[in-house]
C-alpha positions in Angstrom: 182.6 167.0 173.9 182.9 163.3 174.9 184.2 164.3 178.1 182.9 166.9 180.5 185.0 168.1 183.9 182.6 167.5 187.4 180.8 170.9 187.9 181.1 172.2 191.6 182.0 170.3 194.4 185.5 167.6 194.6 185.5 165.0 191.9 183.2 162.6 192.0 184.2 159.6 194.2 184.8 156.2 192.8 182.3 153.7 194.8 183.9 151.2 197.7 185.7 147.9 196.1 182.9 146.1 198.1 180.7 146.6 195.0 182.8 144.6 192.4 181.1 141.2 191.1 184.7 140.0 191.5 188.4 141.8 192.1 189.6 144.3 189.8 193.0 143.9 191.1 193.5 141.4 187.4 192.4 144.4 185.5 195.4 146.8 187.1 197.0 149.6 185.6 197.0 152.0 182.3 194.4 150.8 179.5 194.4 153.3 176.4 192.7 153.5 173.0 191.4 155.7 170.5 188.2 156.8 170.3 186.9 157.9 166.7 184.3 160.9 167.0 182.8 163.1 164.9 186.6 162.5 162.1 188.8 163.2 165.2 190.2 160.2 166.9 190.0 161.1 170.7 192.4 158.8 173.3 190.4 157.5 176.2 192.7 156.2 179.0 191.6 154.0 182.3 193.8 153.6 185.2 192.6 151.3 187.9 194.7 150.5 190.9 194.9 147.1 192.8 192.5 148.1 195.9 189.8 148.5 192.8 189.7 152.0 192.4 189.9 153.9 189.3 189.5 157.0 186.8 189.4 158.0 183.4 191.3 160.6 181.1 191.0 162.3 178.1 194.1 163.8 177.3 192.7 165.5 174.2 190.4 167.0 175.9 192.2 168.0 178.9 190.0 166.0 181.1 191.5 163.8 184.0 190.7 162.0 186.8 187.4 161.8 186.1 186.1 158.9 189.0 184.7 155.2 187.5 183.1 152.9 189.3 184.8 149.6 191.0 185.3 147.2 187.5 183.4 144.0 187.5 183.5 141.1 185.7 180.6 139.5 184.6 180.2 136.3 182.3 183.6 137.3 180.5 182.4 141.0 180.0 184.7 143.5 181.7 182.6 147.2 182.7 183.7 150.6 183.4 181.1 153.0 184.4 181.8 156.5 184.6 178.8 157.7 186.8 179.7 162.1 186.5 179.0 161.1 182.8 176.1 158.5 182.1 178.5 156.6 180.4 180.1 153.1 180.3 182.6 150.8 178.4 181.8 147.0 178.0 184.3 144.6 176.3 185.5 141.4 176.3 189.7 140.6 177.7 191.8 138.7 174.7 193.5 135.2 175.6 196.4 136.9 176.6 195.0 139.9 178.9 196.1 143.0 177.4 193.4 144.1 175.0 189.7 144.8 175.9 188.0 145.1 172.7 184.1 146.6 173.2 182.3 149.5 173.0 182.0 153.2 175.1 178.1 154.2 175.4 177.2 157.7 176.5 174.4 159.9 175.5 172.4 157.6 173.6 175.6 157.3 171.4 177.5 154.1 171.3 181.0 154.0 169.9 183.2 151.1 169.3 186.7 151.3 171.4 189.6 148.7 171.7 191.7 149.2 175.0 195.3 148.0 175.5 196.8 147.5 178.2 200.3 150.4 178.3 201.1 149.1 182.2 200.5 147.0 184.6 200.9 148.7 187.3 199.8 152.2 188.3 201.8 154.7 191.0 200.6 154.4 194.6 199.3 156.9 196.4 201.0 159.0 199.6 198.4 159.9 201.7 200.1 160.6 204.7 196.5 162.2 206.7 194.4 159.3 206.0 193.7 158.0 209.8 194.7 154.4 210.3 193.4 152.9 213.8 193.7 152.1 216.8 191.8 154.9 217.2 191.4 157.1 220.3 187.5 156.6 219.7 184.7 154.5 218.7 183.7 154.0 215.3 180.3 152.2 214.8 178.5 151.4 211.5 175.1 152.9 211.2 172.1 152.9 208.7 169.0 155.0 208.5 166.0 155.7 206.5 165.0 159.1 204.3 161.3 158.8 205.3 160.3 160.8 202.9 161.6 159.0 200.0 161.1 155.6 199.7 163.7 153.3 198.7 166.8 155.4 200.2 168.5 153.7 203.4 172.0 156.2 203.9 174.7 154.0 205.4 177.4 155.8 207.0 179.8 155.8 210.0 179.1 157.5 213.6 182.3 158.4 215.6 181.8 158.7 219.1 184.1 160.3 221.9 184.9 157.9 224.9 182.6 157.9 227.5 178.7 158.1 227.8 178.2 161.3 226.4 176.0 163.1 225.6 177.9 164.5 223.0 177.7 167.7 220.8 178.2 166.2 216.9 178.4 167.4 213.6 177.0 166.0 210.4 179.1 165.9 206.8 177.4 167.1 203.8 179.6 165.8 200.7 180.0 167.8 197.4 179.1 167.3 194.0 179.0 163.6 192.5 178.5 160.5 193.9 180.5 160.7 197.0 181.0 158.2 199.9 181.1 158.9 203.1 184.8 159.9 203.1 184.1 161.9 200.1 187.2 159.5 198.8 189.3 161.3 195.9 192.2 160.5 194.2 193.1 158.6 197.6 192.5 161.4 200.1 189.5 160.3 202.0 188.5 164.3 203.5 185.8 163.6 205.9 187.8 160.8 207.3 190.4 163.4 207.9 188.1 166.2 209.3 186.1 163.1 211.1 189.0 162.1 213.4 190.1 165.5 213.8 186.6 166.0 215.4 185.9 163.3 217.1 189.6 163.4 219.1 188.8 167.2 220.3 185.1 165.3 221.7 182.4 165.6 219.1 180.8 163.2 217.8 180.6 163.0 213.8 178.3 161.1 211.2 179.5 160.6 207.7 177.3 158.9 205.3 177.5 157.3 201.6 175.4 159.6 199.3 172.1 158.2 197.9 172.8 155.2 195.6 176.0 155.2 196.4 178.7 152.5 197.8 176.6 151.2 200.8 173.6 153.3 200.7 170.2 152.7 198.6 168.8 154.8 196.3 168.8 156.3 192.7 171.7 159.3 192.6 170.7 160.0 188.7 167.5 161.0 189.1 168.0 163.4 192.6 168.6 166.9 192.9 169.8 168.9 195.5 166.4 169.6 197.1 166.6 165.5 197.7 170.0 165.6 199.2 169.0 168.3 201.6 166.1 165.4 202.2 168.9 163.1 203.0 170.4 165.9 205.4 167.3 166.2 207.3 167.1 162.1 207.9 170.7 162.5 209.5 169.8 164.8 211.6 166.7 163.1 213.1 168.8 159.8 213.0 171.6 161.4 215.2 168.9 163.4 217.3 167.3 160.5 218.5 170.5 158.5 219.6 171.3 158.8 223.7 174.6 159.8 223.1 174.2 162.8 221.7 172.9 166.2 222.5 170.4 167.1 219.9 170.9 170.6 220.8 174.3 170.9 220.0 174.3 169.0 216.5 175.6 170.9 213.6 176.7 170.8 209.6 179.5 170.4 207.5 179.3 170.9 204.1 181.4 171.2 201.3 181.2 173.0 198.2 177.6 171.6 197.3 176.9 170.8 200.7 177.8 174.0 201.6 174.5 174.8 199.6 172.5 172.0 201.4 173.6 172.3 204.4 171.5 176.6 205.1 168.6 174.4 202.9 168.0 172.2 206.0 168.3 175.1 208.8 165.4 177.0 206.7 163.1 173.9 206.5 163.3 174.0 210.2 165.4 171.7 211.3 167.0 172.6 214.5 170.8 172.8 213.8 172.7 174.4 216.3 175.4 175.8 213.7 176.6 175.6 210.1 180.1 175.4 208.5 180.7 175.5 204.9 184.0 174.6 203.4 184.0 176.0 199.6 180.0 177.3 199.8 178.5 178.5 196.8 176.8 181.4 197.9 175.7 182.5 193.9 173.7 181.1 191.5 175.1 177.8 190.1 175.5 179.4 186.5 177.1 182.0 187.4 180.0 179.7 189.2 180.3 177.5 186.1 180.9 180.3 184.1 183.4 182.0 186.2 185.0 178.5 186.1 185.2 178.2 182.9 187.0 181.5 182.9 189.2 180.6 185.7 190.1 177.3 184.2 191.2 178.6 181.5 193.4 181.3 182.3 195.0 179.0 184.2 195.7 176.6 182.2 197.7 179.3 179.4 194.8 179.2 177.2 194.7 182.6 175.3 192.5 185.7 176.1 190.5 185.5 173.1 189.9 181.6 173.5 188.6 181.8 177.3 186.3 185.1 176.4 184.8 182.9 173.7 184.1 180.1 175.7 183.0 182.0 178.3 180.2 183.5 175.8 179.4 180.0 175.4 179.0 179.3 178.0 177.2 181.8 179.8 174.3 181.5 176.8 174.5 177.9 177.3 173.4 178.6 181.4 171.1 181.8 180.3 169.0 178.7 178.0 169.0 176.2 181.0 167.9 178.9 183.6 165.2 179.5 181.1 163.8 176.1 181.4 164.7 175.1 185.0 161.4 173.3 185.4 161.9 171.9 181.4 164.4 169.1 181.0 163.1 168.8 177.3 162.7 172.2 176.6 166.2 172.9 178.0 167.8 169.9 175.8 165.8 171.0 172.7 167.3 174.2 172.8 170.6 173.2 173.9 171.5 170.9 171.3 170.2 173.7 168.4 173.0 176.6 169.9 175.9 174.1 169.9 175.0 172.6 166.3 175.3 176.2 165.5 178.5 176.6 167.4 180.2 174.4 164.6 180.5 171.0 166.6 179.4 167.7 165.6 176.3 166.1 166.2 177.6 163.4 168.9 179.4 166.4 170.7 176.2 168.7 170.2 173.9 165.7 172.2 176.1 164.8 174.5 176.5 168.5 175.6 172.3 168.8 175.7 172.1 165.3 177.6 174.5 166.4 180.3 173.0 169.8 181.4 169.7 169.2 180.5 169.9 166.9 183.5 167.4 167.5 186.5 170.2 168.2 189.3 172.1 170.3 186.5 168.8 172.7 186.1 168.4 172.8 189.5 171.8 174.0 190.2 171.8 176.4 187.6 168.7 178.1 188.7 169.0 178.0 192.8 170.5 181.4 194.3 171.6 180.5 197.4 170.9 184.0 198.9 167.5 183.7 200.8 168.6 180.1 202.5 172.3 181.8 203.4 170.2 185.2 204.8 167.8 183.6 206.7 170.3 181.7 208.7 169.9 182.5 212.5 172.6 180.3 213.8 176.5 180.3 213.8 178.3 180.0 210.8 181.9 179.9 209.8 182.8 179.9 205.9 186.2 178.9 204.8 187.5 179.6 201.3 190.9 178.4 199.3 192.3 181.5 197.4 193.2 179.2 194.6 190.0 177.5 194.5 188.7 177.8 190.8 185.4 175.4 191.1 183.8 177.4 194.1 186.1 180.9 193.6 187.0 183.2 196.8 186.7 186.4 194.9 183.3 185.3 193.7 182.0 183.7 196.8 183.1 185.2 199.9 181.8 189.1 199.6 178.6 188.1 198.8 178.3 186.0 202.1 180.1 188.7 203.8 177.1 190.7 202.5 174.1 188.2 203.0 175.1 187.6 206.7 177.2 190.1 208.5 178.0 188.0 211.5 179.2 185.3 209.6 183.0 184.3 210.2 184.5 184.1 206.8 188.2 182.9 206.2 190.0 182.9 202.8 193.3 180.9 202.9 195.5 182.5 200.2 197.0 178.9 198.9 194.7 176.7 199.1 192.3 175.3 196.3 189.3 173.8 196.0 189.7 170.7 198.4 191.9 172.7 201.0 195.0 171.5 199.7 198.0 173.7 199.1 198.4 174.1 195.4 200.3 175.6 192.6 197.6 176.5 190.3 194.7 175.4 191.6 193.3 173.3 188.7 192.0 169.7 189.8 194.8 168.3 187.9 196.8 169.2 190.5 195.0 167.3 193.4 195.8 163.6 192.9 199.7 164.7 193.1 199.7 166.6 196.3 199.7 164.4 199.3 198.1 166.7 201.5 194.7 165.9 202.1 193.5 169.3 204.6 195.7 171.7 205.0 196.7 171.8 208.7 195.5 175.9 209.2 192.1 174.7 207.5 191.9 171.4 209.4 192.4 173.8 212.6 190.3 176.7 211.6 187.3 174.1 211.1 187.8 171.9 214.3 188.8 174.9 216.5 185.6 176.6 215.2 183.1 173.6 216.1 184.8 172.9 219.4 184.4 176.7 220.3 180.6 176.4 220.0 
């Protein structure tokens, strides 16, 4: 497939405005055109809002919202880059402004697409949680350095409780993708949400823009989640070190993937005083891609025998990568051989091997997050949506339950994968609901922390 969903975690963020060569606010609303692959002609859509955000659909595909990159403009040359998917459009505006005519490259395949212009404007966004100041607190822009990677200076925001302190804090660990340090999506801005939350009931909070990301330095392609737990442990010295807070009394937040890094850092050592995880994967990576897959497609009416199929596919397809965890070549050579003998085409076939032959892919797919989640000796509160189907309840929460026995685990019946009340649960769903936290998660996380 062209197109691939974002595995684990929210969907990927779309980086700050304050990257674009110049305003994308000329380049606002719908673009659409057909893509020819493979003797099928796929339709690619871009919507990009005024404030320079934007994301791309493939309706044939059922794949929406997945996050691009601010648009630039450079030397007449309009780009999209879609990061979750290596892959990037580049064309040239005509006179009168409502065609881009260029080319999508993804994969080491480069395909020619012409884009017109169906609106001009796109629907704006209700996001009623999103915290707008004055603000009971202060908010200070802050910037530290992973010392053990060079070339990766995290920029991120420190909120601190009025008065001298010193404060307990918590540190956010985003999800899958490259987030910033809101974990922005679709307009909800979640850590800016669980941030204020915090920092109002007296604990400080640092929030930071993932490697290579927005503000921060670094290169996001190339990292896996062993490097992000990296980043985790620079955060953690960083807020240790400042006077106003207690370093005893500093503890993590993370969500769906960071709910994996965030038990890697307490079992290198680092002394974190407790843990929350919102969405935690607490089995192997495969196995939650797989159960997605099934998940996914039940609920979105496709037939029994369909989603059993693609659920064989897809469990070989994490069996080979397992295999070759420490292989990237291996796990491509042999990936793009079992899908050329599933019937697809060749550009479908490679663009399959590129994307999880990737080094964080592998990684993911091999981790079991059991020994990091047993080992832990502090605190730790797990919250689950009961219509999550990225990071699934059912799947997740016994084997916690299991791992640690004094862990305090919470499912919440209606809520999906970002802690929004949903429907069906399918991401599809989140960019319409205006919710950003549910108030009884928002409360059962900032309860929780202030309690310790």
């Amino acid at each position: 497939m062209i197109i691939a969903a974002s595995i684990l975690g929210t969907v990927a963020v779309a980086v700050s405005p304050a990257q674009a060569t110049t305003s994308a606010g000329d380049l606002a609303g719908t673009w659409e055109g057909p893509l020819a692959v493979g003797g099928q002609s796929i339709r690619i859509v871009f919507r990009i809002r005024p404030d320079g955000t934007a994301v791309m659909d493939s309706p044939d595909q059922g794949a929406r919202d997945i996050p691009v990159e601010t648009p630039t403009v450079e030397g007449g040359v309009v780009r999209l880059t879609v990061p979750a998917l290596g892959g990037r459009f580049e064309g040239r505006r005509s006179d009168d402004g409502a065609v881009l005519t260029g080319v999508l490259s993804q994969g080491g395949v480069t395909l020619p697409l012409v884009l017109t212009r169906m609106s001009a404007t796109v629907a704006e966004l209700v996001r009623p949680q999103n915290p707008l100041p004055p603000y009971p607190y202060r908010a200070e822009e802050v910037a530290f350095d992973n010392a053990d990677a060079p070339g990766v200076r995290l920029a991120g925001t420190l909120t601190l409780p009025e008065g001298d302190g010193p404060f307990p804090a918590a540190i956010l660990i985003s999800g899958t993708g490259p987030q910033d340090r809101d974990e922005t999506v679709f307009g909800h801005k979640p850590f800016a949400v669980l941030a204020d939350a915090l920092t109002r009931r007296g604990i400080a909070v640092l929030r930071y823009d993932d490697r290579g990301t927005a503000a921060s330095t670094g290169d996001f392609s190339t990292s896996t989640i062993a490097d992000f737990a990296q980043d985790a442990d620079a955060a953690f010295s960083f807020l240790a070190a400042r006077a106003e807070i207690d370093p005893r009394r500093i503890g993590l937040i993370g969500h769906s993937e960071g709910g994996v890094i965030a038990p890697l850092v307490v079992q290198e050592g680092v002394p974190v005083a407790w843990v929350v995880t919102i969405a935690g994967p607490t089995v192997k990576g495969g196995d939650i891609v797989t159960e997605q897959v099934r998940l996914m497609g039940q609920a979105s009416g496709l037939s029994p025998v369909v989603v059993t199929a693609n659920m064989a596919i897809q469990r070989e397809l994490m069996t080979i990568v397992d295999r070759h965890a420490e292989d990237g070549v291996a796990a491509r050579r042999e990936v793009l051989a079992y899908m050329k003998q599933q019937g697809v085409t060749d550009a479908q076939a490679q663009q399959t091997a590129d994307q999880i032959s990737l080094g964080w892919f592998r990684w993911l797919v091999a981790h079991d997050p059991a020994s990091s989640l047993a080992a832990l000796d502090v605190p730790l509160l797990a919250i689950y949506g009961g219509k999550d189907l990225q990071v699934p309840a059912d799947q997740n929460a016994p084997v916690l339950s299991r791992l640690k026995p004094d862990a305090e685990v919470v499912v919440l019946p209606d809520l999906n994968h970002l802690m929004q009340p949903a429907v069906t649960g399918l991401p599809n769903e989140y960019e319409a609901i205006e919710t950003t936290i549910a108030p009884q998660a928002l409360s059962t996380v900032v309860d929780w922390v202030v309690a310790r």
